[in-house]
N, C-alpha and C positions, 0 to 999 in steps of 0.2 A: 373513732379517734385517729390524728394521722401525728404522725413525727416529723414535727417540722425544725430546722435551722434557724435558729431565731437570733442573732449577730454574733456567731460561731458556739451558741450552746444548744443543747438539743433539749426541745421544748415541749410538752403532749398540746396539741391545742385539740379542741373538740370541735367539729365543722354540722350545720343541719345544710338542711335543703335550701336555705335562704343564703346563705353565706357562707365562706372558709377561708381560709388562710394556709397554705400550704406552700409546697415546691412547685413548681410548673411540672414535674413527672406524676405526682400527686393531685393536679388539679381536679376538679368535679365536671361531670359531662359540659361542652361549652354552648349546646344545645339553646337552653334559655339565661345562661350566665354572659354578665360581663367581666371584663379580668382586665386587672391592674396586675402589672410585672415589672417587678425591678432587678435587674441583673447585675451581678458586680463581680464578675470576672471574665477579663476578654478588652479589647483595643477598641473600648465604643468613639473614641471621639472622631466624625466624618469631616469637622473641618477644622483648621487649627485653633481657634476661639473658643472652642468647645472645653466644658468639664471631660474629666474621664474617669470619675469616681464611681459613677452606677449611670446604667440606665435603663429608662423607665420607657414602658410601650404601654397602649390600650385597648383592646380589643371587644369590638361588638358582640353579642350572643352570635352561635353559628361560625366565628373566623374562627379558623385556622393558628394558634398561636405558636408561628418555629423557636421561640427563646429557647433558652440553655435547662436543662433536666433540673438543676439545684438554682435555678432563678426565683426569687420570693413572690407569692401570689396572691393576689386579693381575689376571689372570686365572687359576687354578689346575683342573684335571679335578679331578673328585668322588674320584676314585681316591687324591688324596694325604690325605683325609683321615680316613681310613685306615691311615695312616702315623704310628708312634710320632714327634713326641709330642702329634699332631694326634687320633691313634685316641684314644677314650676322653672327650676333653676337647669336643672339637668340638660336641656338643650345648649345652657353654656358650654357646657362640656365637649364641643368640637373636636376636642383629640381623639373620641372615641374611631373616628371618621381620619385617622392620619395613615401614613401609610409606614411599613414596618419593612427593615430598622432605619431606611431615608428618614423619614420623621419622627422621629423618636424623640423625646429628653433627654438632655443630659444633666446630669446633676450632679453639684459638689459633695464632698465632704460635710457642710453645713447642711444640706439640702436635706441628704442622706436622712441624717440623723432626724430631721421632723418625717420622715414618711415611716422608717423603722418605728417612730413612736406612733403613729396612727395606727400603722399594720399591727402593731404588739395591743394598743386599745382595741382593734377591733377584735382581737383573738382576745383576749381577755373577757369581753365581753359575751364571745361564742362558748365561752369555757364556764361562765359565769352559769350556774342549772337553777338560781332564783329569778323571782321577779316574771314579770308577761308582758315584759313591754321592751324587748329585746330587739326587733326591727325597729322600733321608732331610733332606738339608742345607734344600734349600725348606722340606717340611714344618718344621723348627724354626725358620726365618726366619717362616715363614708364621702359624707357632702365636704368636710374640714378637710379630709385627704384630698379633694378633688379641686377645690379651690383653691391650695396649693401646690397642686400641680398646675392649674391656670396660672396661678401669679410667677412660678419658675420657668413657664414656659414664656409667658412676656420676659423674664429676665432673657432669655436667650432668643427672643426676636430681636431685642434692642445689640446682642452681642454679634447677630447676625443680618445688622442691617443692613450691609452693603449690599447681601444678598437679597433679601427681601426686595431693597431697590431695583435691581436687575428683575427678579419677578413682576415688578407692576409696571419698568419697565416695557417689559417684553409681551405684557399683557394688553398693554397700551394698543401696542403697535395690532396684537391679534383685532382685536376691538376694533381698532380701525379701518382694515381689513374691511373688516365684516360689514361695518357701515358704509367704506368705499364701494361694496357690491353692492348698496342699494335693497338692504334688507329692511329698513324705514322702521315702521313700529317694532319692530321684534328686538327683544335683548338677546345679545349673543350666549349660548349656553358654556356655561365655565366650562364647560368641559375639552370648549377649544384650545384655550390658551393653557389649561392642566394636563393635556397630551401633547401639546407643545414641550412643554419646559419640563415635560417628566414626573409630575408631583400629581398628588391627587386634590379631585377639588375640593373638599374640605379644607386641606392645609391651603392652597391657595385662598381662599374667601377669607380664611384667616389672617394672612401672611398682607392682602387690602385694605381690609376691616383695620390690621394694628399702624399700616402704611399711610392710609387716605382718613382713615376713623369714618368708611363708607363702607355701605353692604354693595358683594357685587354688583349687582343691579342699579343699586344706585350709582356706583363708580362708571361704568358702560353710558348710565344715560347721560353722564355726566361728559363725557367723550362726544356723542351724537351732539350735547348740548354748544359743547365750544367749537364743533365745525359750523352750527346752523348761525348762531353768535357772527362766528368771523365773515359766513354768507351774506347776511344783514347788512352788516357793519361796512362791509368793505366792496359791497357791490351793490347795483341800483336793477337786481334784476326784483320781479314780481317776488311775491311770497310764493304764489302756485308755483312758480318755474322753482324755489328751491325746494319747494317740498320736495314737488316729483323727483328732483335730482338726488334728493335723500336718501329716493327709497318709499316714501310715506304714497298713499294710496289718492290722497286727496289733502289738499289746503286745508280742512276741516279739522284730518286726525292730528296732522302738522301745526296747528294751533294750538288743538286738546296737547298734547304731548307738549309745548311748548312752556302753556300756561301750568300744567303741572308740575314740570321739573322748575322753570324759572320763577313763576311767580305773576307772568304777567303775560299777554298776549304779543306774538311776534311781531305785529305790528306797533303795538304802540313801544315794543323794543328798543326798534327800527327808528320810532319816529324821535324818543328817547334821547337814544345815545348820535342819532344825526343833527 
């Protein structure tokens, strides 16, 4: 049993080995647990747009979580999520992958209040000593909390577009880069442009994904696709000569790679749009 702060009254909640609800000083080994943390005391907002009412981090089994000692904590084993209707969706959940406290959540007052009432469902639930069907009930408490933190966290991409812009921006440019050296079939790894601009590349794939409504990768080939496009288009050299200038190994992969991402072969592109 631990003594948890439940919105300034003190609460017994009952925690297993599957789940708890505690303080972050109180948490359970972070070994095989993920953790959800909401903080609400302290100057969280990092740019002016920002809430500064709580805010929320996430942490994988294994990290390190530095939040505040009376920070509120969800803590779940890796096992529930695996659990319909966690199994399946759960790789939504990209923030587990952000980086702490630069990407953090911030959230209102309104916001607040639906995560306090999850966190209190799912301690009630933990509290709850009937019934044997207790993980299935977490897991859909746990997926309802996490899917609201997805949808608050799109509330604050769109608050933080400009920035966002500037990320795929500057992404752009790395991308580009990488294909002006002539590295032909190969996708550049996020993790170029994420040591660039300081972020890690989960939030960046993310920060694309809500920009372009493209998976990195797809966004990169889509870069290679408008320099080869403008080659075509606006010069009369061979296809071979633009491969090789690509980067690509041969006219051949330069076509695969063409007809994949475009839809049709570079020649008849070519022959197309001339």
């Amino acid at each position: 049993m631990n003594i948890v702060n439940c919105r300034h009254k003190m609460t017994v909640v009952q925690h297993n080995s599957t789940a708890a609800v505690t303080s972050a000083a109180d948490a359970p080994s972070r070994l095989c647990h993920y953790a959800v943390a909401m903080e609400i005391r302290g100057d969280f907002a990092c740019r002016c747009c920002d809430y500064a009412d709580a805010r929320m981090s996430f942490f994988p089994p294994g990290e390190a979580m530095p939040v505040a000692a009376d920070a509120r904590v969800l803590s779940f084993h890796k096992s529930l999520s695996l659990q319909p209707p966690l199994r399946g969706v759960f790789s939504d959940y990209a923030f587990f992958g952000y980086r702490y406290p630069r990407e953090s959540l911030h959230i209102s007052l309104r916001e607040k209040s639906v995560v306090d009432r999850l966190f209190d469902a799912v301690a009630g639930i933990l509290s709850d000593n009937t019934g044997d069907s207790k993980d299935s009930l977490l897991a859909e408490k746990i997926n309802l909390l996490l899917a609201n933190c997805r949808r608050f966290y799109q509330r604050q991409f769109i608050l933080h577009e400009d920035y966002c812009a500037m990320y795929v921006a500057e992404t752009e440019k790395t991308v580009d880069r990488f294909y002006a050296e002539g590295h032909g079939c190969d996708v550049p790894p996020i993790g170029l442009p994420a040591r660039a601009l300081g972020v890690s590349e989960t939030y960046l794939a993310s920060v694309v994904r809500f920009s372009t409504g493209r998976t990195f990768r797809e966004f990169a080939q889509l870069r290679q696709l408008r320099v080869a496009k403008m080659l075509l288009v606006d010069t009369d050299r061979p296809v071979a000569d633009i491969a090789r200038s690509l980067g690509f190994p041969s006219a051949e992969c330069f076509e695969k790679f063409f007809r994949l991402v475009a839809g049709s072969s570079a020649s008849d592109f070519r022959r197309f749009r001339c």
